[in-house]
Residue frames relative to the residue before (quaternion, step in Angstrom):
aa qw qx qy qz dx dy dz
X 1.0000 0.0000 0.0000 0.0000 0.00 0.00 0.00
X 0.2396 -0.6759 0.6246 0.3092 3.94 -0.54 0.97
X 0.6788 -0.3952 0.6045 0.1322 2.84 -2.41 1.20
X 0.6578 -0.4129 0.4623 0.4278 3.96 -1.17 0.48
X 0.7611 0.3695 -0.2535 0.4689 3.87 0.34 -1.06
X 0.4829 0.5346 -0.5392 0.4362 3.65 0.97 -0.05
X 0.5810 0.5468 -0.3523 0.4892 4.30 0.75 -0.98
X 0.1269 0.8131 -0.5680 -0.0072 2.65 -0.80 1.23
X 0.5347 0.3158 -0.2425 0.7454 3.53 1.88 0.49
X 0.0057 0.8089 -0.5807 0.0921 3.76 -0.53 1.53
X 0.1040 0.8669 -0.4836 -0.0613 3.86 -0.25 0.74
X 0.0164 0.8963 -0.4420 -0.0326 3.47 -0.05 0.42
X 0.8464 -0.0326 -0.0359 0.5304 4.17 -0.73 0.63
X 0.2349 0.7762 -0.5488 0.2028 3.24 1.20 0.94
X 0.1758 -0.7732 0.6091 -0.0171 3.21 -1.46 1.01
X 0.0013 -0.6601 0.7506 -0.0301 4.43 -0.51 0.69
X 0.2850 0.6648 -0.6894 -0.0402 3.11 -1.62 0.74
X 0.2753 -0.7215 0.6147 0.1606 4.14 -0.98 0.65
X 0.8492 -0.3500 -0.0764 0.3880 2.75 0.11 1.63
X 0.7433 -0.2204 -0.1333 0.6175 3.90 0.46 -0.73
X 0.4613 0.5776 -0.4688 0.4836 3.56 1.24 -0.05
X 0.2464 -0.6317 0.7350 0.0008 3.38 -1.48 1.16
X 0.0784 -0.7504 0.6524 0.0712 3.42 -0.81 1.15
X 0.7771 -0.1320 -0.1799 0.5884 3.98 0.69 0.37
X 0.0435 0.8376 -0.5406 -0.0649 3.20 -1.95 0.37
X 0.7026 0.3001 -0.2149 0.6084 3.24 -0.04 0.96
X 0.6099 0.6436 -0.3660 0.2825 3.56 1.15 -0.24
X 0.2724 -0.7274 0.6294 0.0226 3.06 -1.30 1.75
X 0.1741 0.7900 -0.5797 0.0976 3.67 -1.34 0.43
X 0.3019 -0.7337 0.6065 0.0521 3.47 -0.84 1.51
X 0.0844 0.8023 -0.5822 -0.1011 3.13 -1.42 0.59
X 0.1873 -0.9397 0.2604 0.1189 3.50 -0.65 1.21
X 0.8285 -0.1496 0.2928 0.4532 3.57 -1.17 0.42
X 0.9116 -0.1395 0.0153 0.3863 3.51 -0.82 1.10
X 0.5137 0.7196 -0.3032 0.3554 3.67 1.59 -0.27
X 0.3407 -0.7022 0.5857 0.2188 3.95 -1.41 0.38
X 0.1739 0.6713 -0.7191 0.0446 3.70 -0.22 0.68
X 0.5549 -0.4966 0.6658 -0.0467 2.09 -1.93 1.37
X 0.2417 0.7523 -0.5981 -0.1338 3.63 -0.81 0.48
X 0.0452 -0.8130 0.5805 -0.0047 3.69 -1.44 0.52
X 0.0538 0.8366 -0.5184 0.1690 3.09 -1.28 0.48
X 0.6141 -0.5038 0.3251 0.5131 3.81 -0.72 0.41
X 0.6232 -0.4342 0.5408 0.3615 3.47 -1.65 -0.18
X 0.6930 0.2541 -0.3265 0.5904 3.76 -0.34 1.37
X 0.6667 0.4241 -0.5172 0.3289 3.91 0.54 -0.57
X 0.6142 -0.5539 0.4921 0.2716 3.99 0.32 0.94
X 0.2323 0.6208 -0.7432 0.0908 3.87 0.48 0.63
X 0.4641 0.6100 -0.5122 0.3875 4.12 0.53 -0.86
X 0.7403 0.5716 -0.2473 0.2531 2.96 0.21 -1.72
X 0.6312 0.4836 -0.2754 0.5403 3.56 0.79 -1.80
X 0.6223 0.5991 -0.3838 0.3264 3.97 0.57 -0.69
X 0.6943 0.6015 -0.1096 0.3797 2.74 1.13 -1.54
X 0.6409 0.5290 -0.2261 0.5082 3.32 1.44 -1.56
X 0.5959 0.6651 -0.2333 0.3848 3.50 0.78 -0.74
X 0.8971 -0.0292 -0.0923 0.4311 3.07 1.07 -0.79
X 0.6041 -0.6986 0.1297 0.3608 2.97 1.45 1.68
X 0.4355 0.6219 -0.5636 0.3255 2.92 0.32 1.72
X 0.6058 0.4529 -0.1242 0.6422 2.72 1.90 0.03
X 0.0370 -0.7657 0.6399 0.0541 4.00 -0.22 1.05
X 0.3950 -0.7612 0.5082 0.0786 3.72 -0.84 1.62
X 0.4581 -0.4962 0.4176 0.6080 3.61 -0.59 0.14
X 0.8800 0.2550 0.0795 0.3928 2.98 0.16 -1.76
X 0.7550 0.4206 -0.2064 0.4587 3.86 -1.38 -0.18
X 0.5288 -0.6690 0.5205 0.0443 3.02 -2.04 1.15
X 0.1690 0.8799 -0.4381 -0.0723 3.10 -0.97 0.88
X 0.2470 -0.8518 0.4489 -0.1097 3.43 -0.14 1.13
X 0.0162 0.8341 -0.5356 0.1311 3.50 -0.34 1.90
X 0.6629 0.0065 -0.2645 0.7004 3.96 -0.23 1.21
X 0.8463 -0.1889 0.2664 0.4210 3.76 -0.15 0.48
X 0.7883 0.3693 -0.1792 0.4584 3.85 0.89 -0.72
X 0.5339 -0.6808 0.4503 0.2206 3.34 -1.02 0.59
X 0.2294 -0.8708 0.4228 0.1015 3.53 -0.25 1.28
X 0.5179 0.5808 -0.4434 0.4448 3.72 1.48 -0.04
X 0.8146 0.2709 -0.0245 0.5124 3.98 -1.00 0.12
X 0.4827 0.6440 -0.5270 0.2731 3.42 0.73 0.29
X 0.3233 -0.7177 0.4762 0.3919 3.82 -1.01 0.22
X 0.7617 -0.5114 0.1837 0.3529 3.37 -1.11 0.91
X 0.6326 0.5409 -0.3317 0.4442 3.32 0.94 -0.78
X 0.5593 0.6238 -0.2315 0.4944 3.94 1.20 -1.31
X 0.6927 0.5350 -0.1704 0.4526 3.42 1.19 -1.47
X 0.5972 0.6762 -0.3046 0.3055 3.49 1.09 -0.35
X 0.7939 0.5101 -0.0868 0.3194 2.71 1.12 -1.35
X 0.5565 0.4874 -0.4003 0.5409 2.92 1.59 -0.58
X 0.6645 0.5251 -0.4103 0.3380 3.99 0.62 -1.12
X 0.5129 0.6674 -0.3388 0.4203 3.82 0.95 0.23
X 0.8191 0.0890 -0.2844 0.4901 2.64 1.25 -0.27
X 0.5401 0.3355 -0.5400 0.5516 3.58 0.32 1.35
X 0.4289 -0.4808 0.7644 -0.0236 2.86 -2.42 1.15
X 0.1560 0.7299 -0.6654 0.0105 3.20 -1.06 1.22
X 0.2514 -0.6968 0.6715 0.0204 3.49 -1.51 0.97
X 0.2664 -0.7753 0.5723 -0.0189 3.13 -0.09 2.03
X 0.6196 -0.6457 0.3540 0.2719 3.65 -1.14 0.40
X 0.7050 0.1808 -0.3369 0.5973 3.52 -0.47 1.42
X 0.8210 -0.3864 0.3368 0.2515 3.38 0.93 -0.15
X 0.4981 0.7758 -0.3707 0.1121 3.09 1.04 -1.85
X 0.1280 -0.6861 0.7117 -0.0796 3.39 -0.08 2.37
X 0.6375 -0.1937 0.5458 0.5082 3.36 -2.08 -0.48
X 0.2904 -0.6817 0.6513 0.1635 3.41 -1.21 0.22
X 0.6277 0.2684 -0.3286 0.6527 3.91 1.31 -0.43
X 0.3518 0.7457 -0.3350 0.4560 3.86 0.74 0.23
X 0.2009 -0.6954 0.6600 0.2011 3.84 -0.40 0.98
X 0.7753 -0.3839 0.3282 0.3793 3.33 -1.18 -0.37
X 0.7485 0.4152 -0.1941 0.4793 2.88 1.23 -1.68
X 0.3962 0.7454 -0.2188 0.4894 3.48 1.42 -0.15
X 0.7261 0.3734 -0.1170 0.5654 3.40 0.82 -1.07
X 0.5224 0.4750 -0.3811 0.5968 3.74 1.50 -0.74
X 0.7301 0.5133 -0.3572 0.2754 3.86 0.20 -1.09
X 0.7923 0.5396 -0.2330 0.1635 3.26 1.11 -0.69
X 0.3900 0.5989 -0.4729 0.5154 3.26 1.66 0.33
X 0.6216 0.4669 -0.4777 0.4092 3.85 0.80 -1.11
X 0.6265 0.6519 -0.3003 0.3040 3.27 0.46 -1.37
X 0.6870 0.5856 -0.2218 0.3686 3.45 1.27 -1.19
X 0.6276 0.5621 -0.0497 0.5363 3.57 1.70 -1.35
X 0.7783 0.0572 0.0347 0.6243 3.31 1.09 -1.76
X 0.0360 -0.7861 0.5711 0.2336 3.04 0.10 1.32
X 0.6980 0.4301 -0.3383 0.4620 3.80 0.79 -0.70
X 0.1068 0.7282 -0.6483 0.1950 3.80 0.05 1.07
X 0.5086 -0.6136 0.4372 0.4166 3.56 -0.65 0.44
X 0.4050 -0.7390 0.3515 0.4078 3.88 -0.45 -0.13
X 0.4810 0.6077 -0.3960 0.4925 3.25 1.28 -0.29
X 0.6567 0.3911 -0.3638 0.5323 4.03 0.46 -0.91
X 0.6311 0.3945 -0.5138 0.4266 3.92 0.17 -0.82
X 0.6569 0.4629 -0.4974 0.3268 3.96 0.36 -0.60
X 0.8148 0.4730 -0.2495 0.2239 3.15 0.98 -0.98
X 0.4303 0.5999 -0.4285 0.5210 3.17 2.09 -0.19
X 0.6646 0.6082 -0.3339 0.2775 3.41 0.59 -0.97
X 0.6272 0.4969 -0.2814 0.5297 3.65 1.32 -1.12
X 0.7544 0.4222 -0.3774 0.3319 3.27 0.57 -0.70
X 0.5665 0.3836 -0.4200 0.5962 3.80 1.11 -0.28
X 0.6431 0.4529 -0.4814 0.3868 3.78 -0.01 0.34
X 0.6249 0.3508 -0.3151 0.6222 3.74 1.68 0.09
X 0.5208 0.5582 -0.4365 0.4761 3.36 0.79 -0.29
X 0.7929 0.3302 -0.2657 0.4378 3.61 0.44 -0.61
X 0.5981 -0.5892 0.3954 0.3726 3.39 1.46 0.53
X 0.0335 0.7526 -0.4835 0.4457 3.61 1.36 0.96
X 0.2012 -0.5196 0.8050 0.2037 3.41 -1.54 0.10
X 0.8407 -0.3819 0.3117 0.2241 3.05 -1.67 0.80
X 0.7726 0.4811 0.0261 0.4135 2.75 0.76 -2.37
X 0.5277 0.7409 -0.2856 0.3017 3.25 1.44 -0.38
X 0.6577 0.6734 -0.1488 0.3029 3.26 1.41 -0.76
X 0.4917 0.5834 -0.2824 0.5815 3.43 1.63 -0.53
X 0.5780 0.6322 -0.3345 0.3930 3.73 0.86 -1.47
X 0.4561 -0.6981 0.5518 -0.0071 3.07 -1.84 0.51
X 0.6021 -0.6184 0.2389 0.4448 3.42 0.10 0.88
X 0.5851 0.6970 -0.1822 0.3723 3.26 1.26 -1.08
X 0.7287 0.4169 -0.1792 0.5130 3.38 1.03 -1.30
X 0.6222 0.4881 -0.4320 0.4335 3.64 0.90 -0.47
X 0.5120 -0.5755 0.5621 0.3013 3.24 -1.91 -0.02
X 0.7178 -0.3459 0.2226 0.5618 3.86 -1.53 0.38
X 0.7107 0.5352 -0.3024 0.3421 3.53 0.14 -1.48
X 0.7224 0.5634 -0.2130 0.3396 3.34 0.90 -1.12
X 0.6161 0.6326 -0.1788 0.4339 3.52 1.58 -0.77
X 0.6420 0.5573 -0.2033 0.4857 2.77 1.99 -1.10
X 0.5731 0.5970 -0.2360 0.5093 2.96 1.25 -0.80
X 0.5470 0.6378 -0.1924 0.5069 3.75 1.36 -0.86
X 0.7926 0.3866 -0.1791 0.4361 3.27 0.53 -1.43
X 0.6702 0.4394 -0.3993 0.4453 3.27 1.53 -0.84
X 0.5475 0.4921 -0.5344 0.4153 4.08 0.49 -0.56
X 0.6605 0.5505 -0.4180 0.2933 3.76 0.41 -0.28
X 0.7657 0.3723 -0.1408 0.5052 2.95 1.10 -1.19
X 0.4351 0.5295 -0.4049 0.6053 3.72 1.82 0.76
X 0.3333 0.8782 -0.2948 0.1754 3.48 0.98 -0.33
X 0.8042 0.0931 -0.0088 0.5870 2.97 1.21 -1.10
X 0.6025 -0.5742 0.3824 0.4012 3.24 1.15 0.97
X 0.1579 0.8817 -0.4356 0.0893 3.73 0.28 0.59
X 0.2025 -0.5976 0.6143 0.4738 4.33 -0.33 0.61
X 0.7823 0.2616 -0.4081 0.3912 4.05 -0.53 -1.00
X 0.2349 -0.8124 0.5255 0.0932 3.26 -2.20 0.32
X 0.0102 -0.8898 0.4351 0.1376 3.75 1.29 0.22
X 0.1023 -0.7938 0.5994 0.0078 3.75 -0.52 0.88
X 0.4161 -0.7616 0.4952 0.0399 3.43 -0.21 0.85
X 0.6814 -0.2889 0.3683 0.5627 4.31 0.13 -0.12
X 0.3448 0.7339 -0.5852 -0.0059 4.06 0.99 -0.11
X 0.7801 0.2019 -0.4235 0.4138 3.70 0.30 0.02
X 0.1906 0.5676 -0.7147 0.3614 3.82 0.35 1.51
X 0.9680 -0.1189 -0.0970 0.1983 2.94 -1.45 1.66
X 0.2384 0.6213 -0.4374 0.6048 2.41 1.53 2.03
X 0.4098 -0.7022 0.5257 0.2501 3.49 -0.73 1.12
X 0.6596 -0.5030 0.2528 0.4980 3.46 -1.52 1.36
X 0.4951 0.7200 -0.3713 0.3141 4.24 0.59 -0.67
X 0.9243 0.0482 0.0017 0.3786 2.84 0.57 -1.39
X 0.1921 0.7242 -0.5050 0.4284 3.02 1.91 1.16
X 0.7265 0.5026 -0.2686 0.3841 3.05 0.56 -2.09
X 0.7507 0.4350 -0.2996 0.3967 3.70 0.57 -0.89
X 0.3919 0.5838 -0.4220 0.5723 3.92 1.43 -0.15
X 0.6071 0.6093 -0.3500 0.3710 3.75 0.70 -1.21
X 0.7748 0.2413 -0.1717 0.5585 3.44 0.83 -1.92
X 0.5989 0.4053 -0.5715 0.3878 3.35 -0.03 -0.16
X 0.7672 0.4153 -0.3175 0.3717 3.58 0.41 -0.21
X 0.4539 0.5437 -0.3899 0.5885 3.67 1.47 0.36
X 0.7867 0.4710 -0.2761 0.2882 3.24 0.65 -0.88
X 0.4627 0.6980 -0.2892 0.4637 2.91 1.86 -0.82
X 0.6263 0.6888 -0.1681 0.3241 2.92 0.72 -1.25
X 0.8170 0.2912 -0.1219 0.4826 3.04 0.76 -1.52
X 0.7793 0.5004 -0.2287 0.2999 3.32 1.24 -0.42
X 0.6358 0.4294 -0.1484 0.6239 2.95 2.36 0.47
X 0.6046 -0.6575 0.3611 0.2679 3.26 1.63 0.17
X 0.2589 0.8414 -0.4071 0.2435 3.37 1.48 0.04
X 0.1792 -0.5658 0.8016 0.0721 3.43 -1.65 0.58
X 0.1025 0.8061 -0.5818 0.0357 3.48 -0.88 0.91
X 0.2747 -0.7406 0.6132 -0.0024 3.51 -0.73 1.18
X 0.2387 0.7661 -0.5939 0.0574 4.00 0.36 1.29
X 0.3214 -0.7401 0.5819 0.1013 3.25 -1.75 0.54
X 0.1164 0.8906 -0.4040 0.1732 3.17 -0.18 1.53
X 0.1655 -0.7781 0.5108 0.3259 3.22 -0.90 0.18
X 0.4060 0.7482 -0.3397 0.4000 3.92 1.64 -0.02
X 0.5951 -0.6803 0.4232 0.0627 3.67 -0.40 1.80
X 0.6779 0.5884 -0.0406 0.4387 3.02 0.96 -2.09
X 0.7445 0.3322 -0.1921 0.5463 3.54 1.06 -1.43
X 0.5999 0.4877 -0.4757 0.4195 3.85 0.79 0.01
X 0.7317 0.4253 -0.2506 0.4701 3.44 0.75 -0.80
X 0.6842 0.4289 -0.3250 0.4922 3.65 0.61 -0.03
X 0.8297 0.3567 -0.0815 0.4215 3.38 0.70 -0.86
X 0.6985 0.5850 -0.0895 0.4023 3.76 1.27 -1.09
X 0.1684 -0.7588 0.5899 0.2188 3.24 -0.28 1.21
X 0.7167 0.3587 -0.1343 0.5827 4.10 1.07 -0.63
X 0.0563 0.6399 -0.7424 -0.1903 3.30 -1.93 -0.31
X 0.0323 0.7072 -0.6804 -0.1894 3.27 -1.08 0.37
X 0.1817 -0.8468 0.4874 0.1113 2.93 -1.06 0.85
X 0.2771 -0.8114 0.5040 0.1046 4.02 -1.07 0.92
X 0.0169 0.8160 -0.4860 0.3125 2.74 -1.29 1.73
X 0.7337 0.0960 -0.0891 0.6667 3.38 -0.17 0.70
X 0.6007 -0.4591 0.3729 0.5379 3.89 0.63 0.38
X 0.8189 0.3522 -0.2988 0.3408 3.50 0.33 0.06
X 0.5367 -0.4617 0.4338 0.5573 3.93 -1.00 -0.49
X 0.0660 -0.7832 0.5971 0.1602 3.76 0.06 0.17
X 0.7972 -0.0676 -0.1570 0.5790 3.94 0.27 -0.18
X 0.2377 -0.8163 0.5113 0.1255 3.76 -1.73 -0.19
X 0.3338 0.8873 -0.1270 0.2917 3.38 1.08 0.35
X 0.6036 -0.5185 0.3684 0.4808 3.51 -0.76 -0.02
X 0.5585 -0.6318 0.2607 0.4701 3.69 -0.82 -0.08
X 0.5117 0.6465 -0.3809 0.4184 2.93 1.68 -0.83
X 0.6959 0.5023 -0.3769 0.3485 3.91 0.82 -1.15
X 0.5933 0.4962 -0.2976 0.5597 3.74 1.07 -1.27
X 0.6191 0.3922 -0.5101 0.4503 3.95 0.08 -0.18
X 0.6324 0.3448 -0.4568 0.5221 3.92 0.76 -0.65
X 0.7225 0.2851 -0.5510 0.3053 3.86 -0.60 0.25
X 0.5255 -0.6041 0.5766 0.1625 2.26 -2.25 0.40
X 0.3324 0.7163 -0.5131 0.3362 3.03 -0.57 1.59
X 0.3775 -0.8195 0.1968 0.3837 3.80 0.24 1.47
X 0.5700 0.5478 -0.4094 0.4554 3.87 1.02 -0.99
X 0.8050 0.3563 -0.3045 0.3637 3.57 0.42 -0.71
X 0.7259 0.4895 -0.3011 0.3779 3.25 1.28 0.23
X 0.4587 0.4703 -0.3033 0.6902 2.96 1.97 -0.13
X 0.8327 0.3023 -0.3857 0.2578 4.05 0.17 -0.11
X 0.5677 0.5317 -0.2178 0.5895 3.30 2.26 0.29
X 0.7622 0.2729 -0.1415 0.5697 3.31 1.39 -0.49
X 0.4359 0.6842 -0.4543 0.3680 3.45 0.93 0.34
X 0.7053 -0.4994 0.1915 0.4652 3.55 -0.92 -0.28
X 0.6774 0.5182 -0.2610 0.4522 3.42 1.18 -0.48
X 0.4387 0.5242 -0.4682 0.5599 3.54 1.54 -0.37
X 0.5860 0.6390 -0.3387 0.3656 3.81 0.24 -1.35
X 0.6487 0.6551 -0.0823 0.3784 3.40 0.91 -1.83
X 0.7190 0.3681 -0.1171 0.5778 3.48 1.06 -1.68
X 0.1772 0.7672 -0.4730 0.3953 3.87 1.59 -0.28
X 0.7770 0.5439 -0.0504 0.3127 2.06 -0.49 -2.73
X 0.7907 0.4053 -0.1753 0.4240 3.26 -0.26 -1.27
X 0.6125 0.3760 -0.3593 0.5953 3.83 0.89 -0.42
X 0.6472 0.5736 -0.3846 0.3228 3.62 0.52 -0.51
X 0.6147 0.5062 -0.2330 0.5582 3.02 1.43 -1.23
X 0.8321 0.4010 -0.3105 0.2244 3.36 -0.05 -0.47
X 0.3508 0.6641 -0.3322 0.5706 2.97 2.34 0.12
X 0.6918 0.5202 -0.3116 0.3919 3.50 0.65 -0.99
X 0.5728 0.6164 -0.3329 0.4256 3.10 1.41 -1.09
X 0.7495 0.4883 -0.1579 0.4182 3.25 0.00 -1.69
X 0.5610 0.5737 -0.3330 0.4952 3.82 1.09 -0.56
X 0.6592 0.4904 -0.2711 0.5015 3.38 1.17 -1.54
X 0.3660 0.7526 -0.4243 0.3460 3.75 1.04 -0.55
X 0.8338 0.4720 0.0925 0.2711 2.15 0.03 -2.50
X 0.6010 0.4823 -0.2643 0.5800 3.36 1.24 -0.41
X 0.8131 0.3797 -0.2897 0.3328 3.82 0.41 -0.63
């Protein structure tokens, strides 16, 4: 069980509504210390949203939220800074500068923090999170435009690695990516993880990327988190969305596919 300082994403009686529609209420949700949750949910439960609220881009009616220890609702802008240094967020599709090279699009969070960075180091931080994310070299001059889906993603994340961040928010990053380069978006994004210490907070709707990659899921429903848990625990309740979106055919499907690759890696291991 993690200690209070293990939370490093606290949400508590949080409420969003757009006008008379309420998209959550009452919804509570820990996040811990060095961990991948996965979150998911139907079309309307506001997973965007809870992302969004979390890191104040989003002002809830109600409830408290509070990311490394501090409270991220009502903060003044200056107070607000500090904490947003240290998270990296990859917004869905990507959403670089579009007149913006790549490296360009990495520079501009530094640029934002340090504005007086030498220019020679911002290039060179910049190239190096444009290989870190498994970038070609050559990629960096380029323009959002010229790259492919995978590649933007791959774009959006060095940006939001930029400053070397503990939290990570991942937005859908392997939406509309082919099963190939989902699975590799997966490892490159475990690895990251592990090789930087990451907390990551992803929002998906991809089977494939919970089971391969997730140490959690929470999952949203009824305006709230209704369960949190391994997959194996949330497949044992009883509860219909989560049994139709883990036991359906595509839950079955991502099984499969974890099964197999267990078999694989066993076969490995044996020769």
């Amino acid at each position: 069980m993690a200690t209070k300082k293990d939370v490093i994403i606290s949400v508590r009686g949080l409420k969003n509504s757009f006008g008379d529609q309420i998209v959550h209420e009452d919804l509570d949700l820990d996040v811990y210390r060095g961990e991948i949750i996965g979150v998911v949910g139907g079309s309307g439960t506001g997973k965007s949203v809870l992302m969004r609220s979390i890191i104040g881009l989003q002002t809830p009616d109600e409830g408290e939220v509070t990311v490394f220890g501090e409270p991220t609702i009502g903060r003044e802008e200056t107070e607000a800074t500090n904490i947003r240094k240290r998270w990296g967020i990859l917004f869905q599709g990507g959403a670089l500068f579009s007149t913006l090279t790549v490296a360009e699009n990495v520079e501009v969070p530094i640029k934002e923090f340090y504005p007086d960075l030498d220019p020679v180091l911002l290039d060179e931080i910049a190239s190096y999170k444009v290989v870190m994310t498994g970038l070609p070299p050559d990629a960096g001059p380029k323009y959002p435009a010229e790259l492919s889906g995978g590649m933007k993603k791959r774009a959006g994340l060095a940006r939001a690695l930029a400053l070397d961040p503990e939290l990570l928010f991942l937005d859908e990053p392997t939406a509309g990516l082919d099963p190939i380069g989902a699975a590799a978006f997966d490892e490159l994004t475990k690895s990251l993880q592990r090789t930087m210490g990451l907390t990551v907070f992803l929002i998906t709707h991809d089977l494939d990327s919970l089971y391969a990659i997730c140490d959690r899921v929470a999952v949203l429903a009824d305006k709230k988190v209704i369960a949190v848990g391994t997959i194996d625990e949330l497949i044992a309740l009883d509860h219909p969305w989560i049994e139709e979106y883990f036991k359906g055919p595509r839950g079955r499907a991502a099984i499969a596919t974890k099964e197999a690759q267990g078999d694989v890696l066993q076969q490995a291991g044996a020769e």
